[in-house]
N, C-alpha and C positions, 0 to 999 in steps of 0.2 A: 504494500500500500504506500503510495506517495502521494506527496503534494502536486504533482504531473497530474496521475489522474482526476483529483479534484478539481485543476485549472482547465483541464480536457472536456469532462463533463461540463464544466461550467459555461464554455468556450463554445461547446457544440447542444448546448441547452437542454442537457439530459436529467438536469437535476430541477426536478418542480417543485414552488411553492404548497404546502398541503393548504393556506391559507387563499389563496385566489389563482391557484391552477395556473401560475406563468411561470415562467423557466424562472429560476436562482439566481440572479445578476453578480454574486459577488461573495466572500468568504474571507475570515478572518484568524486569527490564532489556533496555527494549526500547530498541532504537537501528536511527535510519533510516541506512545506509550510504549514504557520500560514495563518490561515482565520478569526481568531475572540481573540481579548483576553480579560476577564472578571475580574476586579478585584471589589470582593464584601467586604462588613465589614465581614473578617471571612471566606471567600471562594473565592477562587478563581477557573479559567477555562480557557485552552487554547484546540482553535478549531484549528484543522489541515485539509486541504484540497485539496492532491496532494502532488506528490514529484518532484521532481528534479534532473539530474544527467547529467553528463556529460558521453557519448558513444564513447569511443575510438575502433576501428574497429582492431590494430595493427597487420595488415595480411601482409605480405610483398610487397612490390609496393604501400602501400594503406595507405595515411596517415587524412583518413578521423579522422574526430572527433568533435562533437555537444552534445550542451548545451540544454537539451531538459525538457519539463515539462511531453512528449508526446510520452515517449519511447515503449509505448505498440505497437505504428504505426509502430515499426521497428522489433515486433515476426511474424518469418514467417509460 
C-alpha cells in the first residue's frame, strides 16, 4: 500500500464521496502503520501493516472528511 495509489485513485476519480456520490478531490496525512519493530545486535526491522489517511471529499456543498485506515471501502 502507498501513497501512489491513493494519488492514482484520486487522480482517476475512483475514490467517492459516501456523502454526495462525487469522486474525492483530495487527501491528507497519510501514514504507513508500524506492526512490529525489531531491534537485533546488528540488525535491525521495521514491519508495516496498512496505511492511513485522511479523505477530504472538497466538492462544493460537501464538507465531508475522514480519518480512515479503510479507504479502499470508498473506490467505487
Amino acid at each position: 500500500m502507498s501513497v501512489e495509489e491513493i494519488k492514482t485513485a484520486i487522480k482517476d476519480k475512483k475514490l467517492v464521496c459516501p456523502q454526495c456520490s462525487k469522486p474525492v478531490t483530495d487527501f491528507d496525512k497519510y501514514i504507513q502503520m508500524t506492526v512490529d519493530v525489531w531491534d537485533g545486535f546488528g540488525d535491525s526491522r521495521l514491519g508495516t501493516g496498512g496505511d492511513k489517511v485522511t479523505l477530504i471529499c472538497g466538492n462544493e456543498g460537501c464538507s465531508w472528511k475522514e480519518r480512515t485506515e479503510y479507504w479502499r471501502n470508498f473506490l467505487g
